[in-house]
C-alpha atoms as one frame of an Amber mdcrd trajectory, in Angstrom:
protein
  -2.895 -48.149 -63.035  -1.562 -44.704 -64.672   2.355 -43.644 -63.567   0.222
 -40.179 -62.787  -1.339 -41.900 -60.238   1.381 -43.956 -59.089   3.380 -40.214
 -58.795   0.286 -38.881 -56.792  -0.459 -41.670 -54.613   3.583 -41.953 -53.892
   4.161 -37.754 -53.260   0.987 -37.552 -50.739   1.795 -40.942 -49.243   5.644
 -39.447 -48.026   3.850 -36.059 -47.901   1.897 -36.377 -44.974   4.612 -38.584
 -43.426   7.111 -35.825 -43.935   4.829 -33.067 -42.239   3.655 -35.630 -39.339
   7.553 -35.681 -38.643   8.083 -32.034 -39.182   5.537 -30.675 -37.213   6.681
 -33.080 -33.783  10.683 -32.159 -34.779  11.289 -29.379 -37.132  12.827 -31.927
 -39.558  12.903 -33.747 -42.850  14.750 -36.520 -42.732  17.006 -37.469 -45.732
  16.106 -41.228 -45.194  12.430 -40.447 -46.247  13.099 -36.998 -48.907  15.720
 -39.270 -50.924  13.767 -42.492 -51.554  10.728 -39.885 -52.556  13.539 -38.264
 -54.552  14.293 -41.421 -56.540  10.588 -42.919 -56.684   9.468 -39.478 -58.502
  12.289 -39.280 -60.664  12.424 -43.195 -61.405   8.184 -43.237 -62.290   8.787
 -39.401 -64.167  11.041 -41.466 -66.313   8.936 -43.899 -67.103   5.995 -41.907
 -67.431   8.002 -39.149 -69.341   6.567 -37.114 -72.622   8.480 -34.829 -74.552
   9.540 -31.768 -72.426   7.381 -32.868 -69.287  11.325 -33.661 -67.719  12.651
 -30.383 -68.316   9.888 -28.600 -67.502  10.067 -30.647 -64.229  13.657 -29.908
 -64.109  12.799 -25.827 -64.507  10.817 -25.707 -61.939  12.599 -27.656 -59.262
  15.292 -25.947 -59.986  14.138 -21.844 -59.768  11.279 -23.139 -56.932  14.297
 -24.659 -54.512  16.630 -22.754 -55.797  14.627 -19.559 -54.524  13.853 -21.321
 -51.528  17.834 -22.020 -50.970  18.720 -18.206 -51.290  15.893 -18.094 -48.061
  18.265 -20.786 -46.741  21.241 -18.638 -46.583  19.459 -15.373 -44.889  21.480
 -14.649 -41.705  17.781 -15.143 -39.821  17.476 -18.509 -41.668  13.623 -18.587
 -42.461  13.827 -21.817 -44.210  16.279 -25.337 -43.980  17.975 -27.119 -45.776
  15.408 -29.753 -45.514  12.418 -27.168 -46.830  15.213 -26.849 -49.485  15.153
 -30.537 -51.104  11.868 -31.041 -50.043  10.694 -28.076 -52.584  13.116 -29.602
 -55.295  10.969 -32.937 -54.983   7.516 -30.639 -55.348   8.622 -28.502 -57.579
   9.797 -31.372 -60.089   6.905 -33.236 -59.608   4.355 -30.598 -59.853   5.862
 -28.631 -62.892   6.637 -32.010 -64.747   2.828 -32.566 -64.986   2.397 -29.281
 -65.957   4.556 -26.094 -66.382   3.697 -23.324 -63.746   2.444 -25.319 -60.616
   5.698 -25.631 -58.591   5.679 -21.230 -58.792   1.716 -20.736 -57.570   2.470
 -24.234 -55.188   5.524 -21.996 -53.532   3.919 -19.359 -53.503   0.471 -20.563
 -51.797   2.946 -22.589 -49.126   4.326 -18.877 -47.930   0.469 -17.766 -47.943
  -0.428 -20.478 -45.928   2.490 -21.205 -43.960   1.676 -17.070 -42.841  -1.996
 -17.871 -41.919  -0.865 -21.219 -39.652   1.699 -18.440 -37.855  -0.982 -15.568
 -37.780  -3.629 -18.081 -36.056  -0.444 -19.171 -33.877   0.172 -15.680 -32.459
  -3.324 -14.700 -32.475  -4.387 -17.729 -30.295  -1.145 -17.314 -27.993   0.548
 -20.419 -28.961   3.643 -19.414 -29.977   5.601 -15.882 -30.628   7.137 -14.427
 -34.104  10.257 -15.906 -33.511   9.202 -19.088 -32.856  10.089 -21.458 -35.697
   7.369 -23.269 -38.043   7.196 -26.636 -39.243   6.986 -25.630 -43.058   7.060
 -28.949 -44.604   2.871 -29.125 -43.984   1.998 -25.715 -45.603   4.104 -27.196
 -48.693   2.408 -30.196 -48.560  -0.609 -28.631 -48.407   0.290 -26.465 -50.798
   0.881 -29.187 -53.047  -2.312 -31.083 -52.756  -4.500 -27.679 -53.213  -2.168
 -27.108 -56.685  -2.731 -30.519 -58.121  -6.649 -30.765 -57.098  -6.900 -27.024
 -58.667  -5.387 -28.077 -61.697  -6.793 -31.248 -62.341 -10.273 -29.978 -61.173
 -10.634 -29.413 -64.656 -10.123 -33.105 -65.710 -12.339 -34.905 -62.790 -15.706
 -33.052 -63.450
């Protein structure tokens, strides 16, 4: 089996677990964004060709590290838990190839908006309420890497 697969199979497998548990408690827990932490870096190792890591490492670090500046607004739009989750995406996502993790974060905003929009517009919540965002990155995630591999499966 290819580590590519092994690094899809493991990011959607915690994926969906993390935004199951986000969308009941606004949370992301440490116990399950560290072991997905150390499972991506561990088979990105492994897997690893020259520059994949640092382009991995780019994009983790200006995709969280946007989303951490969010973090620190006084109205607090995102946590600290959208915060390492996006580090873990935006590794993953620009070590297979460069670019991803910025139209990934950028799509999770988009949809993240629509999921609020059909919220409001269907009286189920207000504009204040909070969002689980950990889904619409998720999401977000899974539309990037079947986009870019579209390519590849037909």
């Amino acid at each position: 089996m290819s580590l590519v697969v092994v690094l899809h199979a493991m990011v959607a497998t915690f994926g969906l677990w993390l935004s199951v548990i986000d969308q009941k408690e606004h949370r992301l827990p440490n116990a399950l964004t560290a072991p997905l932490a150390l499972g991506v870096g561990i088979v990105a190792l492994l897997g690893a060709q020259e520059g994949s890591i640092a382009s991995g490492l780019l994009g983790s670090t200006l995709s969280a590290g946007t989303f951490a500046l969010l973090a620190l607004l006084p109205s607090r739009p995102l946590g600290w838990g959208d915060v390492k989750l996006q580090a873990i995406l935006g590794f993953y996502l620009d070590f297979l190839a460069s670019g991803l993790a910025f139209v990934q974060a950028i799509l999770s905003f988009v949809l993240g908006g629509i999921v609020a929009t059909v919220m409001i517009l269907r009286h189920r919540g207000r504009a204040k309420d909070p969002l689980a965002f950990g889904p619409a990155m998720v999401a977000a995630t899974l539309m990037v890497i079947v986009w870019a591999q579209s390519g590849q499966i037909i």
